[in-house]
C-alpha positions as CSV (number, residue, x, y, z in Angstrom):
1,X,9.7,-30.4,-44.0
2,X,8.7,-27.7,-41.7
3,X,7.3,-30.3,-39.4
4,X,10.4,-31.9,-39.4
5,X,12.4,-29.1,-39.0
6,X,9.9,-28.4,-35.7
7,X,10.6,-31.6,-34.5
8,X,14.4,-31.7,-34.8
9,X,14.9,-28.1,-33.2
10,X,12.6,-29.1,-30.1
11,X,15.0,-32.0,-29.7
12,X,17.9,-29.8,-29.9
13,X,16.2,-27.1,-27.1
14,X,16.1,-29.3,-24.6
15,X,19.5,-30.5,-25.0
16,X,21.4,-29.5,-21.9
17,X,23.5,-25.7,-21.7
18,X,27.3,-26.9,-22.1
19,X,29.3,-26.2,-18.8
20,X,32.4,-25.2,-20.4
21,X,32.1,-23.3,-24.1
22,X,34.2,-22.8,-26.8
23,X,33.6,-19.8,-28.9
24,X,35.7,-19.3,-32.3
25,X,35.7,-16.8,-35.3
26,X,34.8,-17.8,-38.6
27,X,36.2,-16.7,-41.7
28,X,32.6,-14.4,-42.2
29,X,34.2,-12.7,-38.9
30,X,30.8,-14.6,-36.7
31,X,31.4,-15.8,-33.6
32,X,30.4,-19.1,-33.1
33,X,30.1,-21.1,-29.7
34,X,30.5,-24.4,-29.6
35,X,30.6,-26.7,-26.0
36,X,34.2,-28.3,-27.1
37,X,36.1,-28.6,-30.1
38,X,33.7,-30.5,-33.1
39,X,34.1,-34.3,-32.7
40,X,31.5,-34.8,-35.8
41,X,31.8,-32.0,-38.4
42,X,30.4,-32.5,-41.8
43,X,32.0,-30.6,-44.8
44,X,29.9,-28.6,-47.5
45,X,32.7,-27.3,-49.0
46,X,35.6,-29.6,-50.8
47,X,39.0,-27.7,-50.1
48,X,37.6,-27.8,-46.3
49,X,37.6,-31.5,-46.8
50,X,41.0,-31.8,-47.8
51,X,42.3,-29.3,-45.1
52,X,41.2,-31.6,-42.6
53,X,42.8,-34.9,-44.1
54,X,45.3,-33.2,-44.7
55,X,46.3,-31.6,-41.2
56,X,45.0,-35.2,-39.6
57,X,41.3,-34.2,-38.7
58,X,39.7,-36.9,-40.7
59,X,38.7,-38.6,-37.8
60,X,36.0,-35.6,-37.3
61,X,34.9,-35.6,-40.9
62,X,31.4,-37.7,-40.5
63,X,29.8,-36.3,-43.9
64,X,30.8,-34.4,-47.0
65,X,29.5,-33.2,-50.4
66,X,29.7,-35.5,-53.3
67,X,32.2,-33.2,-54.7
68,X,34.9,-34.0,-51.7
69,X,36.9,-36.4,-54.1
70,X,40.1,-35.5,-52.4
71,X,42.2,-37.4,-51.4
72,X,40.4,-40.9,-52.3
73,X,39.6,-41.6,-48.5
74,X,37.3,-38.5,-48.6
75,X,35.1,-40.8,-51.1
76,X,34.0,-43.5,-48.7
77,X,33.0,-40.9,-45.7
78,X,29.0,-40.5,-46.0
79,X,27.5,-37.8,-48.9
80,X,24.9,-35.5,-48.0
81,X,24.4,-34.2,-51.6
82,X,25.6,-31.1,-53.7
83,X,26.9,-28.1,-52.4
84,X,23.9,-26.1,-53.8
85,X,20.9,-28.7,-52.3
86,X,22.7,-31.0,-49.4
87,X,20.0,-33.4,-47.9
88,X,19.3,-31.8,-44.4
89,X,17.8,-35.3,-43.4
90,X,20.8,-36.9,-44.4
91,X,23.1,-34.2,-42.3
92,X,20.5,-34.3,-39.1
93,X,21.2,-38.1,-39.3
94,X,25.2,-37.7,-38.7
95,X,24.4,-35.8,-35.7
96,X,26.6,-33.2,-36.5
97,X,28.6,-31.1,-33.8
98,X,29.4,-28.3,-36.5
99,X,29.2,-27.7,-40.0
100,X,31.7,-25.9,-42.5
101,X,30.1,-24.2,-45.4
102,X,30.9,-21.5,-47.7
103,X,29.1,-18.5,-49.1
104,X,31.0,-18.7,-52.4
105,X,29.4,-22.0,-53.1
106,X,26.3,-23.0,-50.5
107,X,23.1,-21.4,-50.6
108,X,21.9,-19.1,-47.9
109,X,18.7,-21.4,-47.5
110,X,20.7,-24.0,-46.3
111,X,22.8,-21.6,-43.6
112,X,18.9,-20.8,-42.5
113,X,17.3,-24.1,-42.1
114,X,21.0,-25.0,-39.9
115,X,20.3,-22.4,-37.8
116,X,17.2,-23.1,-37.1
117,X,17.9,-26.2,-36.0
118,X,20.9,-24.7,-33.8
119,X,23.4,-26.7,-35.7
120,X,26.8,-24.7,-35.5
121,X,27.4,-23.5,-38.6
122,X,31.3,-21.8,-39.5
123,X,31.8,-20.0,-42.7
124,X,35.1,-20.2,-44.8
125,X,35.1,-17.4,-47.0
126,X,38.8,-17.6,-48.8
127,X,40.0,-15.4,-51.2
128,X,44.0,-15.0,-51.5
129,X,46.7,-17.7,-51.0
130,X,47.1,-16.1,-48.0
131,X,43.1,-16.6,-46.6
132,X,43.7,-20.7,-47.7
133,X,46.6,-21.0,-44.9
134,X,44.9,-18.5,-42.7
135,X,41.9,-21.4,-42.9
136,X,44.4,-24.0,-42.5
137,X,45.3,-22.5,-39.3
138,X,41.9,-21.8,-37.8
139,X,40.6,-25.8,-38.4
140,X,43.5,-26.7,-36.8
141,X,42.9,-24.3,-33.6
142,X,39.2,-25.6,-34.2
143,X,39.9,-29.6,-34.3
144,X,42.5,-29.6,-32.1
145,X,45.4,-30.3,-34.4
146,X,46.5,-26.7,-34.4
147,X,50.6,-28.2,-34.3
148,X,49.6,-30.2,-37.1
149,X,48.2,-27.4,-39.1
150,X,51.4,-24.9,-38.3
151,X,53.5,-27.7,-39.8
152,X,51.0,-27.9,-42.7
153,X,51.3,-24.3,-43.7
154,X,54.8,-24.2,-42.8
155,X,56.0,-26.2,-45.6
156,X,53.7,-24.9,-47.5
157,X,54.9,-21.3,-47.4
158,X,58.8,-23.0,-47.6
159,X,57.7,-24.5,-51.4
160,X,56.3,-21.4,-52.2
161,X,59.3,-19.3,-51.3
162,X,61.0,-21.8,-53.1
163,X,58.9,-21.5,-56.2
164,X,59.3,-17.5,-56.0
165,X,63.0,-17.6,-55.3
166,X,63.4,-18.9,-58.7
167,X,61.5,-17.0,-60.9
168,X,62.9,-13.6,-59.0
169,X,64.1,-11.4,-61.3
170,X,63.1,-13.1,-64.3
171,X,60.6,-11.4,-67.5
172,X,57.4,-11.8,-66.5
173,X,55.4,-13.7,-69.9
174,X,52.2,-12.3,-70.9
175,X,49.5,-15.5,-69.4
176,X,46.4,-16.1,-70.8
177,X,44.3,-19.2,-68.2
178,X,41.5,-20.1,-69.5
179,X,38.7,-21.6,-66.8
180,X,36.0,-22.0,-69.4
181,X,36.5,-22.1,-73.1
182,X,32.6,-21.2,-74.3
183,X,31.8,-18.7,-73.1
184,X,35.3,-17.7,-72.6
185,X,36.1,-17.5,-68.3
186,X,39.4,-16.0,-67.2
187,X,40.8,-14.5,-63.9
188,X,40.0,-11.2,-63.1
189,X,41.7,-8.7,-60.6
190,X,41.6,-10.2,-57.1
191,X,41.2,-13.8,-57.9
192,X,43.3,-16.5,-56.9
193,X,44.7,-17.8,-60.5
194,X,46.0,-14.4,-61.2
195,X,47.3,-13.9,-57.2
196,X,49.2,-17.6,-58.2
197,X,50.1,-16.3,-61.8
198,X,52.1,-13.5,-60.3
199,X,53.9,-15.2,-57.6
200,X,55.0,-17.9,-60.6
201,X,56.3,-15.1,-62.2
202,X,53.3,-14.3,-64.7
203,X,51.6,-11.6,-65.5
204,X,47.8,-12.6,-66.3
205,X,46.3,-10.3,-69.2
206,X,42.8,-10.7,-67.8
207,X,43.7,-9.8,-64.4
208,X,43.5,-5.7,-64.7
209,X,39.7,-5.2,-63.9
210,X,36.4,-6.7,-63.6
211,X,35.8,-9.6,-60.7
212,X,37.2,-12.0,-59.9
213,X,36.3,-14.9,-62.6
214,X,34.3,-13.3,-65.6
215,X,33.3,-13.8,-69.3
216,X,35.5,-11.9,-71.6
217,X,35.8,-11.6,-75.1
218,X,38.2,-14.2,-77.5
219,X,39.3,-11.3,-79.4
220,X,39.9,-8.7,-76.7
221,X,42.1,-11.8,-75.0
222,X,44.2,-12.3,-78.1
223,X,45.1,-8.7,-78.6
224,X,47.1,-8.9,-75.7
225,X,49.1,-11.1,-77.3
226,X,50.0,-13.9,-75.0
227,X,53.1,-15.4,-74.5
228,X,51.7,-18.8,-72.7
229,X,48.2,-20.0,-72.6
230,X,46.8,-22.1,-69.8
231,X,43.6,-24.5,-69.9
232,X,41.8,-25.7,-67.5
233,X,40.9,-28.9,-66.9
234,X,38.2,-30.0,-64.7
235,X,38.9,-33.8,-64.5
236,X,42.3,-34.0,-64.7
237,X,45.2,-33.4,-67.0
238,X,45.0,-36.8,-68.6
239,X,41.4,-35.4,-70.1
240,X,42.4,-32.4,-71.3
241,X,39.8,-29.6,-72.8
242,X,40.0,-29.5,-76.8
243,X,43.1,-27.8,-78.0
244,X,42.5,-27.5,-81.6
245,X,40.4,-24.3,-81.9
246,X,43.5,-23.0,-80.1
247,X,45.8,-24.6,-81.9
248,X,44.7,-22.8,-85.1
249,X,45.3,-19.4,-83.9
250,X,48.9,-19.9,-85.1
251,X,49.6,-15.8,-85.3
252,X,49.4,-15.9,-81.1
253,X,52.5,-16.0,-79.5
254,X,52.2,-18.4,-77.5
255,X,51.0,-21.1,-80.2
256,X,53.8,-20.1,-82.1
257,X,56.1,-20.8,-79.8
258,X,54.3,-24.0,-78.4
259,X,53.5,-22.4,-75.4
260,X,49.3,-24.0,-74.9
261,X,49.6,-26.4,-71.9
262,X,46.5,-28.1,-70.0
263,X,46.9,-27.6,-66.2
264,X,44.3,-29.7,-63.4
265,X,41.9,-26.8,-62.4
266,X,41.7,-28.2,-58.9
267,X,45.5,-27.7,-58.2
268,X,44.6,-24.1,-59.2
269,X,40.5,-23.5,-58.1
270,X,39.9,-25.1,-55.0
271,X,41.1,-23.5,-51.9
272,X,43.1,-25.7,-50.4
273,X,46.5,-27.1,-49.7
274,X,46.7,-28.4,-53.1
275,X,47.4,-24.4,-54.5
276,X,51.0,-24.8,-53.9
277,X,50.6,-28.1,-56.2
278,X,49.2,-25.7,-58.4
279,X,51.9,-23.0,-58.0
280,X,54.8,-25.0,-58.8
281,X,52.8,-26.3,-61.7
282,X,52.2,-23.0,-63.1
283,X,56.2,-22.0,-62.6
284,X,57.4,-24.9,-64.8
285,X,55.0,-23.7,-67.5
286,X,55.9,-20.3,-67.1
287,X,59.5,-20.6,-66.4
288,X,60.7,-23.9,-67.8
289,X,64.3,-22.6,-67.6
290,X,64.3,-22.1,-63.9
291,X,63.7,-25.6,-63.2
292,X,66.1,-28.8,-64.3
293,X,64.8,-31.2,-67.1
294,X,63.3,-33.5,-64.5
295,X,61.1,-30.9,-62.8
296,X,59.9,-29.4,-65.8
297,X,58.0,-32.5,-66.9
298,X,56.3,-33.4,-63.8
């Protein structure tokens, strides 16, 4: 390996100083200089993935993780591996120009052996529904579809003013949304699930301290008597988790009053353009009588 990695970064050396640079911020706040905007960019990091179909850089996309599923067409562009381990081979092979990664999911070996091979690397480090169309923006400046991008995010923000305008003024139900069922994983303070709760008008009962996604206890949960509880799936809603632990707890509110729904975890977990998906979801679960018959099944 390290003779390869000799051999690859000798190559790179002696490549020729680009006449005119471009130099860009990433997310990490590094400035990164490239000699024109990435023509081959290879995604480590799935929401990026779908960014870039969906603002019409696909074209760019030469390699991505095998978790880019979405949409299909990200499935037939070549796989370099996991997030954790990507085959650095298998990315020196696509001759990449840059390549996206995050520090919430990528391994800081992998940033090292990049950089030693002088292959661009730009961090995405979102946090808040505003940080995902911040990111939206910036690949668009980067991959020259930055009109594409502002029409991206503008619709965007229009559903989720939208989404917010109905639920104004309305009680806010006590949410419990549950990532992981054993061990128990809920939103904490900060994350983005309790940031979308809130603007469907929710109010999470995990979401007053600890990080951002945590363990917590069933029982500590329960006591705060939610009105609506929210699994996670992580396939899809048409294989939901198992309901009927939950089902059981009959003295909960919210299984009283009928109120367990399964929601697709990427809508709500990936940090993308998908989150307004997500949103609107969560509003019709949350506030049914906000939206007609029609929408509320969807």
């Amino acid at each position: 390996m390290m003779r390869f990695l000799a051999a690859v970064a000798l190559a790179v050396a002696l490549l020729p100083a680009p006449a005119r640079a471009l130099t860009v911020t990433d997310q990490a706040g590094r400035q990164i200089t490239l000699p024109a905007a990435p023509a081959r960019i290879i995604s480590l990091v799935p929401s990026v993935t779908e960014i870039l179909f969906a603002i019409g850089a696909q074209d760019r996309l030469v390699g991505v993780t095998d978790f880019c599923d979405y949409p299909a067409e990200a499935r037939r562009k070549p796989h370099v591996g996991g997030m954790l381990a990507p085959s650095l081979e298998g990315m020196v092979s696509l001759k990449p120009e840059l390549v996206v990664v995050t520090n919430a999911g990528n391994r800081q070996e992998t940033f090292d052996q990049l950089e030693r091979l002088r292959i661009p690397v730009y961090v995405v480090n979102p946090v808040t529904v505003s940080d995902v169309l911040d990111l939206m923006g910036r690949l668009g400046r980067l991959t020259d579809r930055a009109e594409a991008a502002d029409r991206a995010v503008a619709v965007l923000r229009e559903r989720m003013r939208e989404v917010t305008a109905r639920v104004e003024g309305r009680p806010r139900p006590r949410v419990l949304y549950v990532l992981w069922p054993d061990p128990l994983m809920v939103p904490g303070r900060g994350s983005l699930v309790s940031e979308l709760i809130a603007l469907a008008g929710g109010e999470s009962v995990t979401a007053d301290g600890g990080p951002e996604y945590r363990r917590y206890s069933l029982e500590a949960a329960l006591a705060r008597n939610p009105e609506v509880i929210v699994l996670a799936s992580h396939s899809s809603e048409r294989s939901p988790p198992k309901r009927d632990n939950w089902e059981r707890l009959s003295r909960v509110p919210a299984i009283a009053a009928g109120r367990l729904y399964t929601i697709n975890g990427d809508l709500t977990h990936r940090y993308g353009p998908r989150i307004v998906d997500g949103l609107e979801r969560l509003a019709r679960l949350i506030h049914p009588e906000a939206f007609n018959r029609a929408e509320s099944s969807r």
